[in-house]
C-alpha positions as CSV (number, residue, x, y, z in Angstrom):
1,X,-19.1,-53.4,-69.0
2,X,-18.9,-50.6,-66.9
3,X,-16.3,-47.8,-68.4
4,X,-15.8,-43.8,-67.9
5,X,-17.5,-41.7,-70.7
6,X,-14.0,-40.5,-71.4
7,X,-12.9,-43.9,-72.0
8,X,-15.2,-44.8,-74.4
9,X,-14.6,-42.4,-76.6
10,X,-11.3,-43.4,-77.4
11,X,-10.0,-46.3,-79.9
12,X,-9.7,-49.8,-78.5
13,X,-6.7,-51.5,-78.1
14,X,-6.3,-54.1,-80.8
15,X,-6.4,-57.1,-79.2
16,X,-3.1,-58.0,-81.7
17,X,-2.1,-54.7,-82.4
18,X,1.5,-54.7,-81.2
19,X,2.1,-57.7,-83.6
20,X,5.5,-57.3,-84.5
21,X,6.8,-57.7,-88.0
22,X,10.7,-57.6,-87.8
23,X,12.7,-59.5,-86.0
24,X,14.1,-58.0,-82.7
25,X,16.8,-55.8,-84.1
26,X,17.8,-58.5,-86.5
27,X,16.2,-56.5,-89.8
28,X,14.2,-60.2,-90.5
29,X,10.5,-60.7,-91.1
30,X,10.0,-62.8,-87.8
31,X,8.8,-66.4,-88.1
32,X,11.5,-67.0,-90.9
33,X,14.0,-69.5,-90.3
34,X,17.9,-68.0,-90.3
35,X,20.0,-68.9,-92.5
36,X,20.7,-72.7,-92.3
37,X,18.1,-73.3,-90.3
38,X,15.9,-76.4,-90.5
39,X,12.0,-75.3,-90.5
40,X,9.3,-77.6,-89.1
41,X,6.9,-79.3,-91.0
42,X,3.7,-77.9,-90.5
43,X,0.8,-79.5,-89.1
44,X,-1.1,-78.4,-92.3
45,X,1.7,-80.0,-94.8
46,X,1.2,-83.2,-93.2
47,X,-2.5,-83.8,-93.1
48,X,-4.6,-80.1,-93.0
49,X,-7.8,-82.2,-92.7
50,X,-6.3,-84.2,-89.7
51,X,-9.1,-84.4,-86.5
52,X,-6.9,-82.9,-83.5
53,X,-9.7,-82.9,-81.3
54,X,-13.8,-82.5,-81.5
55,X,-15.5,-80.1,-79.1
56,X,-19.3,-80.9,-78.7
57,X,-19.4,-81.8,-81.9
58,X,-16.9,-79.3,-83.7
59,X,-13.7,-80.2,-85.0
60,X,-10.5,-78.9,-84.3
61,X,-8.1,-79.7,-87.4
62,X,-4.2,-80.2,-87.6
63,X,-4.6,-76.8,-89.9
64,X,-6.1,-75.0,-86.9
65,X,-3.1,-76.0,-84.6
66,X,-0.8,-75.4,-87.2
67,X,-1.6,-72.1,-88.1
68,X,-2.1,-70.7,-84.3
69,X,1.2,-72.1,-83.3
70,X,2.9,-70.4,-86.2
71,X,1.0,-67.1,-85.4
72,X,2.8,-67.4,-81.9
73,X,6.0,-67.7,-83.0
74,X,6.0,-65.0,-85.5
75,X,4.4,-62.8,-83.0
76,X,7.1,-63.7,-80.5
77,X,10.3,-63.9,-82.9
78,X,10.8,-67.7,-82.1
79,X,12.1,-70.1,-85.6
80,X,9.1,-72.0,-87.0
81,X,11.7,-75.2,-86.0
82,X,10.5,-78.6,-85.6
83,X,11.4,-78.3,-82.0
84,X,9.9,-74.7,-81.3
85,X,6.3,-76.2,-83.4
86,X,6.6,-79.6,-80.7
87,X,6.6,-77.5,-78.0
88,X,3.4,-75.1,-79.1
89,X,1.5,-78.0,-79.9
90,X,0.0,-79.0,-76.6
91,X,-0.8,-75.5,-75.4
92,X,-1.8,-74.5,-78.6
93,X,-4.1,-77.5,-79.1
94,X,-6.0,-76.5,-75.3
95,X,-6.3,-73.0,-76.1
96,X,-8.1,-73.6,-79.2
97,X,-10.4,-76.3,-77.0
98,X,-11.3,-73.4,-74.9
99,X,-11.7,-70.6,-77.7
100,X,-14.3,-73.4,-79.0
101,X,-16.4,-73.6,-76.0
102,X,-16.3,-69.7,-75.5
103,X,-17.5,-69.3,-79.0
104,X,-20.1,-72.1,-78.8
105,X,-21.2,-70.1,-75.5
106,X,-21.6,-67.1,-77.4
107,X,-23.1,-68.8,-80.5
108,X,-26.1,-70.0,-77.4
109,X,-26.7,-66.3,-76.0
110,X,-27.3,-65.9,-79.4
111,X,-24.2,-63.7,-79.4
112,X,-23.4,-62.5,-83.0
113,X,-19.8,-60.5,-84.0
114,X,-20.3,-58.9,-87.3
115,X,-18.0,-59.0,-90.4
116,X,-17.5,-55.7,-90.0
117,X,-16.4,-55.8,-86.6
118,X,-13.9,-58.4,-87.5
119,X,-12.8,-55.9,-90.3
120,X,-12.5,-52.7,-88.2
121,X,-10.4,-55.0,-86.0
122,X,-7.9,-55.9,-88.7
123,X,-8.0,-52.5,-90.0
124,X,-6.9,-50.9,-86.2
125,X,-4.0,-53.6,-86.2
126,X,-2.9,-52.5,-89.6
127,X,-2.7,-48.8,-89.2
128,X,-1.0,-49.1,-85.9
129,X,1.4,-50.8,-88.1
130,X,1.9,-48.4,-90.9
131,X,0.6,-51.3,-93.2
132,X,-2.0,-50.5,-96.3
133,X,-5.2,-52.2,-96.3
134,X,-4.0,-55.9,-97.0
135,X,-0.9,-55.9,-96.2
136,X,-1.6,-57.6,-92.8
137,X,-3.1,-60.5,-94.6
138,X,0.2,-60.5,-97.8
139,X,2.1,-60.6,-94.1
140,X,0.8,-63.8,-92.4
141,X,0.7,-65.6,-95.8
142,X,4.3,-65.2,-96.2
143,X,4.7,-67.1,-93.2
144,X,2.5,-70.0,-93.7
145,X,0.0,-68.6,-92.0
146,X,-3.9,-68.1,-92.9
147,X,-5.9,-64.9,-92.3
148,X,-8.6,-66.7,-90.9
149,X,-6.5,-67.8,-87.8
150,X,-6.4,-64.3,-86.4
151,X,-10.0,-63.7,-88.1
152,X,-11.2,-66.4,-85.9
153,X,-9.3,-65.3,-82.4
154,X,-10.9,-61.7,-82.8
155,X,-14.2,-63.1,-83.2
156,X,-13.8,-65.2,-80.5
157,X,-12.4,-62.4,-78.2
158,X,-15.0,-59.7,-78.9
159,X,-18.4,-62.8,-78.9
160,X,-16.5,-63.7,-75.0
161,X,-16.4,-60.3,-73.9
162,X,-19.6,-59.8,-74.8
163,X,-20.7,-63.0,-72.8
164,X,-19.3,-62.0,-69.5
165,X,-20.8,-58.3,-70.1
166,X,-24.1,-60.2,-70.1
167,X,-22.7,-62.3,-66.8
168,X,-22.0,-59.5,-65.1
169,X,-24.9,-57.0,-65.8
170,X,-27.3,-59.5,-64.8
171,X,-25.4,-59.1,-61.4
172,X,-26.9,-55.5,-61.6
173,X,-25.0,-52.3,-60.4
174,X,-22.4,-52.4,-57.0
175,X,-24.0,-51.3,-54.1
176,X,-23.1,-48.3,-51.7
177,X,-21.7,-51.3,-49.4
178,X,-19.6,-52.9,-52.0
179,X,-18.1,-49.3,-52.7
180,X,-18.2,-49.0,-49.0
181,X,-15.9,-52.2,-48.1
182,X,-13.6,-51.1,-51.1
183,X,-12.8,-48.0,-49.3
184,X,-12.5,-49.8,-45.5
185,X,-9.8,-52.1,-47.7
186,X,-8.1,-48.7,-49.3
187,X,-7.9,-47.4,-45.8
188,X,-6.8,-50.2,-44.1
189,X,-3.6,-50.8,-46.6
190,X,-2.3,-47.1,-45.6
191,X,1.0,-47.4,-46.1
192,X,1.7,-50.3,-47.2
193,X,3.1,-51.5,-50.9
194,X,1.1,-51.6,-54.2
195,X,2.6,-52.8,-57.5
196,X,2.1,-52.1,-61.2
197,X,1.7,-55.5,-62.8
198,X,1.1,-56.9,-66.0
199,X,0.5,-61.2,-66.0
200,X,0.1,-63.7,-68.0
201,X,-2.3,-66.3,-66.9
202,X,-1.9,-70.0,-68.0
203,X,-4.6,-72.4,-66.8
204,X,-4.1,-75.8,-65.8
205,X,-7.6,-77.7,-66.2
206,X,-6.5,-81.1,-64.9
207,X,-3.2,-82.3,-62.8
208,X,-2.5,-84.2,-65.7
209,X,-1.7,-81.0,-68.2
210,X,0.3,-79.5,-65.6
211,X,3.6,-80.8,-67.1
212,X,2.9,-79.2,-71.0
213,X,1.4,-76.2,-69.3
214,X,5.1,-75.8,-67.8
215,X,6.8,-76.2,-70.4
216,X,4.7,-73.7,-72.7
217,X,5.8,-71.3,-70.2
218,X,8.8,-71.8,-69.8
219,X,9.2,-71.5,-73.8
220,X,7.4,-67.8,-72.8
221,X,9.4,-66.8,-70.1
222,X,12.4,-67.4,-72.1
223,X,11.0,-65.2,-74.9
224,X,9.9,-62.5,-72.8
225,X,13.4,-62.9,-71.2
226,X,15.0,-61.9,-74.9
227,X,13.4,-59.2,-75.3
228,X,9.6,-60.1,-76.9
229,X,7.1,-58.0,-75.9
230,X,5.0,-58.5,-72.6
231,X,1.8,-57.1,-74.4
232,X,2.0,-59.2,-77.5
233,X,2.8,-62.2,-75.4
234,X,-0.2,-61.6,-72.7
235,X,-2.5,-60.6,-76.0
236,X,-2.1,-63.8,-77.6
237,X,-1.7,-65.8,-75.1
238,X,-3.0,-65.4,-71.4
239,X,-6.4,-66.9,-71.0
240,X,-7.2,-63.5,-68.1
241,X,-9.7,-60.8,-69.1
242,X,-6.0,-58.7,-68.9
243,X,-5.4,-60.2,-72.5
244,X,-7.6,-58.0,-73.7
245,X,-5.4,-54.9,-72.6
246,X,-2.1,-56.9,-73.1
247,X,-1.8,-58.0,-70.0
248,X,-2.0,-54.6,-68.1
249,X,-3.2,-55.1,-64.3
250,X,-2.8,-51.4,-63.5
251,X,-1.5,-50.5,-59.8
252,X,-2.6,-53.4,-57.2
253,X,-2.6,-53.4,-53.6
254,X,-1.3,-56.2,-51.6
255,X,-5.0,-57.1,-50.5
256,X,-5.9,-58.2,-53.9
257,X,-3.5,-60.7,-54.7
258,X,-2.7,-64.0,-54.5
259,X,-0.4,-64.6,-51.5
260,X,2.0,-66.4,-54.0
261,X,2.3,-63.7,-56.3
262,X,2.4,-61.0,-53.8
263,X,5.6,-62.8,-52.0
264,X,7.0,-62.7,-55.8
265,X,5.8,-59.4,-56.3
266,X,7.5,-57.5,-52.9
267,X,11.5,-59.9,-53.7
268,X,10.9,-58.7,-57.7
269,X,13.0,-55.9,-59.3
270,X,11.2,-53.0,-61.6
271,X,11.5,-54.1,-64.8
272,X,11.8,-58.1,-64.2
273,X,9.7,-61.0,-65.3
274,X,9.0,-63.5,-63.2
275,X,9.3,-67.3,-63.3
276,X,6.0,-69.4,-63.1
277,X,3.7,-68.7,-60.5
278,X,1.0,-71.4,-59.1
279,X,-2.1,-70.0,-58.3
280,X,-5.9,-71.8,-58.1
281,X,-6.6,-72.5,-61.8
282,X,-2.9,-72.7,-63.1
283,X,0.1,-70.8,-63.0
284,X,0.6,-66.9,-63.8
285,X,4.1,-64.9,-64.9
286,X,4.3,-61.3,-63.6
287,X,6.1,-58.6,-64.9
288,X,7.0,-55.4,-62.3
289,X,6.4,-52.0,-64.0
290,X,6.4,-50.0,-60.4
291,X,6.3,-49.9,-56.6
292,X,4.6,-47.2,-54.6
293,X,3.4,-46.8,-51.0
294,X,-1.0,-46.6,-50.8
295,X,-2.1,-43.3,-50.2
296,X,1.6,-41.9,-50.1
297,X,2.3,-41.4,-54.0
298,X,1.9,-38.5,-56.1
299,X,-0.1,-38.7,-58.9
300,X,-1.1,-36.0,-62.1
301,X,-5.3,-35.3,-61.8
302,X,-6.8,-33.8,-65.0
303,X,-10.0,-32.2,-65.2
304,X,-11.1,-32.2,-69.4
305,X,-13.7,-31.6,-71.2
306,X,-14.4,-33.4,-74.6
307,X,-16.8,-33.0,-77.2
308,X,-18.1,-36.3,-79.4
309,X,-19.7,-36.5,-82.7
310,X,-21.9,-39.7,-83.1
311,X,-21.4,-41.8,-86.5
312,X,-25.0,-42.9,-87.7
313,X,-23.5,-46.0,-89.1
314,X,-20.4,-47.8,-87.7
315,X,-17.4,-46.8,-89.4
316,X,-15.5,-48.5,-92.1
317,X,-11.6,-46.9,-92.1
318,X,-11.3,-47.5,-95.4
319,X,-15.3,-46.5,-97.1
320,X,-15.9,-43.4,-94.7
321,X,-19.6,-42.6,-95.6
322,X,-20.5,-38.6,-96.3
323,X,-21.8,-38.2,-92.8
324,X,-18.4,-39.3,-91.8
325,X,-16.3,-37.4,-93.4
326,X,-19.0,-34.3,-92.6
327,X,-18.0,-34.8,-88.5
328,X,-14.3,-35.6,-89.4
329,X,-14.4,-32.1,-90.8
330,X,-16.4,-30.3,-87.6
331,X,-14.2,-32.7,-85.5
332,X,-11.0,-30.6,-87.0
333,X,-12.3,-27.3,-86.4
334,X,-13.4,-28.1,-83.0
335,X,-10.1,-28.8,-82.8
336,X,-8.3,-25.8,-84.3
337,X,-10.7,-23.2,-83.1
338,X,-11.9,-24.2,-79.2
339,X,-9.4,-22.7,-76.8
340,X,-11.6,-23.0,-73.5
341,X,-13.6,-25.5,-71.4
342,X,-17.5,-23.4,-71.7
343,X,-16.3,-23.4,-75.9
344,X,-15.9,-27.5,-75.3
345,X,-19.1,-27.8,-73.5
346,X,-21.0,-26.0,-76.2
347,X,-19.2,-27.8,-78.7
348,X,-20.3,-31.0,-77.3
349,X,-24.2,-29.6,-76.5
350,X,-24.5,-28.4,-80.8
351,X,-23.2,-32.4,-81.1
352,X,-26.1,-33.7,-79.9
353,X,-25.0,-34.2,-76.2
354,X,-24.9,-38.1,-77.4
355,X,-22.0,-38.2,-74.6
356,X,-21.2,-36.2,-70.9
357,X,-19.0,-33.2,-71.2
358,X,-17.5,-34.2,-68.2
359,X,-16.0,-37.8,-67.7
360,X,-15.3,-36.6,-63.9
361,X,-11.3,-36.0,-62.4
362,X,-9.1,-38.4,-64.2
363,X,-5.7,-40.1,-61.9
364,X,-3.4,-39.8,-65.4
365,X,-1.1,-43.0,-64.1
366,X,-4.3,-45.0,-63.2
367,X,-5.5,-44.8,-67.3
368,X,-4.9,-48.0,-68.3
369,X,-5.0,-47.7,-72.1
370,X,-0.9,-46.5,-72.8
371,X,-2.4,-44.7,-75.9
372,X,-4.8,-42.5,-74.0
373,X,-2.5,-42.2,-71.3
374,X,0.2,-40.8,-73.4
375,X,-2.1,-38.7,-75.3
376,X,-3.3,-37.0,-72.1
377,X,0.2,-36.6,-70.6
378,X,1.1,-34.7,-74.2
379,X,-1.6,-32.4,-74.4
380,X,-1.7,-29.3,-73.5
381,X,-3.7,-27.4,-71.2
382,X,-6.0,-25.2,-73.4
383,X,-5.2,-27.0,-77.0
384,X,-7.4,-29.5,-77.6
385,X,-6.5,-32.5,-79.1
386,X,-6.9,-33.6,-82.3
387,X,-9.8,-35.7,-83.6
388,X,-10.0,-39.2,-82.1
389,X,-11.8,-41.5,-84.3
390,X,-13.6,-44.5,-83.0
391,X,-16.1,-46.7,-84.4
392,X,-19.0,-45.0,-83.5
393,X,-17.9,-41.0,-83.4
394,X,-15.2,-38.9,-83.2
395,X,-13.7,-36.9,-79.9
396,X,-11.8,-34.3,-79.2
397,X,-10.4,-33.8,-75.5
398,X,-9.4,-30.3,-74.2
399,X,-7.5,-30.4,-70.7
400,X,-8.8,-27.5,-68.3
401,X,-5.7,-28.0,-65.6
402,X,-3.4,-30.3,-64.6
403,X,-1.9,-30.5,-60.8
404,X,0.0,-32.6,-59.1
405,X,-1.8,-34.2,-55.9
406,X,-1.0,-37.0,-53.3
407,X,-3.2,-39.7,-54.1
408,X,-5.5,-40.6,-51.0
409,X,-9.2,-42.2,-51.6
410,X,-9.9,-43.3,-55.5
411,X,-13.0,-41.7,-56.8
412,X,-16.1,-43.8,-56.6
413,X,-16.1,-43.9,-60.1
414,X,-12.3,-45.6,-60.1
415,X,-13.7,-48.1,-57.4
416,X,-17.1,-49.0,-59.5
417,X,-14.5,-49.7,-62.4
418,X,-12.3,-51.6,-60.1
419,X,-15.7,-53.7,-58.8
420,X,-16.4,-54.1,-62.8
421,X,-13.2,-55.9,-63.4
422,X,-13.0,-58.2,-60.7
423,X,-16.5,-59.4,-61.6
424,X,-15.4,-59.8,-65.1
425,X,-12.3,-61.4,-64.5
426,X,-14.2,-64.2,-62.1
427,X,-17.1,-64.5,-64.3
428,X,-15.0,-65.9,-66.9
429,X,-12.7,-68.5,-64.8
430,X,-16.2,-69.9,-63.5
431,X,-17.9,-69.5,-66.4
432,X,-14.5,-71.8,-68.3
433,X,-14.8,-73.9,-65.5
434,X,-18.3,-74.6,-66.1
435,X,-18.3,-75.5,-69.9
436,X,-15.0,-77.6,-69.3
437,X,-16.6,-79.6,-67.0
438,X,-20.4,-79.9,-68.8
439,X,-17.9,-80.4,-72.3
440,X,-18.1,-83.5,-74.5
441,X,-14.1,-83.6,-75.7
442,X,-12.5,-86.0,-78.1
443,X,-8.8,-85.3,-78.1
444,X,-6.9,-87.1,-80.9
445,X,-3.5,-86.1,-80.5
């Protein structure tokens, strides 16, 4: 995958991490009935060794379903009700169908996601929580549900993402006259409309799903509708490449969507979610974050200088090894001591130089991780920032000016990422297309 050097440096987005764990605004762990309330009886009390379905051989149990659909309503705020279960089943049950195929994909690239991966996963979710080490675990078992579902949907996330990675790259880099049409397409929509999106894509495999599909999202819409989270939703949820940034589809021109959602997209007020959408491969629900005239709009560019310190072993959050803790501690003087961009740039040359300087002029409102964006926004021009841990190093970012400017051409940089996506995003609907159709499915209920 093609990302800036500035963007790598900085945490991931848990794929989960905006779980929530209260109810919204009713002071209630989530997932627990109310008071009076009948709950469900779970797939798992009635038969956890039940056969739901058998993927190319693997089986898909009434525990699996059981626990997934219990995960999405405790990540929503939805009653674990007989009714509210019924209507997760279906969905729930095709999702899990296609997690299996992705992961037997994987599994034949000879794709491999480390325990430790999985682990450094749980342990982002956790502290962007405020939960101790555990507690994440104490959480889901309260509410019926077992670690291993989520275990199993990071694995599966991070083994697919590293599938289409391998798609894509074999594609080899955009040429200048892919970058070239992207600019003749900028050019051309002068003027027009673009919109800041974030969507949730549900796909319809066969005519004959289309009816559950519809009513799974209508049970989303009406959650998103009282108040659940778009992020959380889109993270569980959407089967785009967006889930892996909760849904976020940055600012798009008109050119690159579907006609369908644009018409929705130009009638929709900032702020609204929309009903279903049908597009090829299923239907999509859009949420409107902004409108904004191409090459008319204002936007913040930053020019920043970082330094990184590498990690010779990946990190562990909670067993930092000595060399860790030994850049932790450079990290935080860097940090309290560097006041000027040359000071950065030597900083980052007595780190090794493992990473650029100089990830290039950065459009603030075109960041698409919220966390880095805010960070940037809030720093100050001369202060670095303080250490930004990853897996791999630390960083710390120091902004060298900040001006406001009217956004005309995106840098090629911006366009090569832009390329990137759109790659990814139809690798993996051909790609699921594929193994659906090569699959050898037994579905049992």
């Amino acid at each position: 995958m093609r990302a800036s050097s500035l963007s790598r440096t900085l945490p991931l987005m848990a794929l989960l991490a905006l779980l929530p764990l209260t109810a919204y605004g009713q002071g209630q762990v989530v997932g627990r009935p109310a008071k009076g309330a009948r709950p469900g009886p779970a797939l798992s009390d009635q038969n956890a060794t039940g056969i739901v379905a058998v993927v190319n051989g693997d089986v898909i149990s009434a525990g699996d379903v059981n626990n997934r659909r219990r995960l999405f309503a405790l990540s929503t705020g939805l009653p674990v009700s007989n009714d509210v279960l019924d209507r997760l089943t279906s969905q729930v049950t095709r999702q899990l169908i296609d997690e299996r195929l992705r992961l037997q994909e994987a599994q034949r690239r000879h794709i491999v996601v480390q325990d430790k991966e999985i682990a450094q996963a749980i342990a982002e979710v956790e502290g962007r929580n405020n939960m101790q080490p555990g507690q994440l675990a104490r959480q889901l078992s309260s509410n019926g549900i077992e670690m291993r579902t989520l275990i199993d949907q990071f694995r599966v996330q991070i083994a697919w993402n590293r599938v289409l990675r391998q798609l894509v790259a074999e594609r080899g880099e955009p040429s200048d006259a892919d970058v070239a049409e992207q600019v003749n397409q900028i050019k051309a929509q002068q003027g027009q409309q673009e919109f800041h999106l974030g969507e949730i894509f549900t796909p319809v495999p066969s005519p004959t799903q289309d009816s559950e599909a519809r009513r799974f999202i209508d049970t989303v819409i009406q959650q998103l509708r009282a108040g659940a989270p778009f992020a959380v939703i889109a993270a569980q949820f959407s089967q785009s490449q967006t889930a892996l940034s909760g849904g976020e589809l940055g600012w798009v021109k008109a050119y690159d969507l579907d006609p369908a959602v644009l018409r929705i997209a130009k009638e929709m007020p900032v702020g609204a979610v929309s009903n279903p959408i049908k597009v090829p491969g299923g239907y999509s629900v859009i949420t409107l974050r902004g409108k904004r005239e191409v090459g008319k709009d204002v936007t913040t560019v930053m020019n920043v200088r970082q330094a990184f310190l590498p990690f010779t072993t990946r990190l562990n959050p909670q067993a930092p090894t000595p060399q860790q803790l030994e850049q932790l501690a450079t990290a935080k003087r860097i940090s309290s001591t560097v006041t000027s961009c040359p000071a950065m740039e030597a900083a980052n040359d007595a780190a090794g130089k493992v990473r650029p300087s100089d990830p290039g002029e950065i459009h603030l409102e075109t960041v698409g991780n919220p966390q880095m964006q805010q960070l940037l926004a809030g720093l100050t021009v001369g202060k670095p920032s303080p250490p930004l841990p990853t897996e791999d190093g630390i960083a710390v970012i120091l902004v060298c000016s900040r001006e406001q400017k009217t956004q005309g051409i995106p840098s090629r940089g911006a366009i090569l990422d832009k390329i990137f996506a759109d790659r990814l995003e139809l690798s993996s609907r051909q790609l699921m297309r594929d193994l659906q159709r090569r699959a050898v499915i037994d579905q049992r209920a």
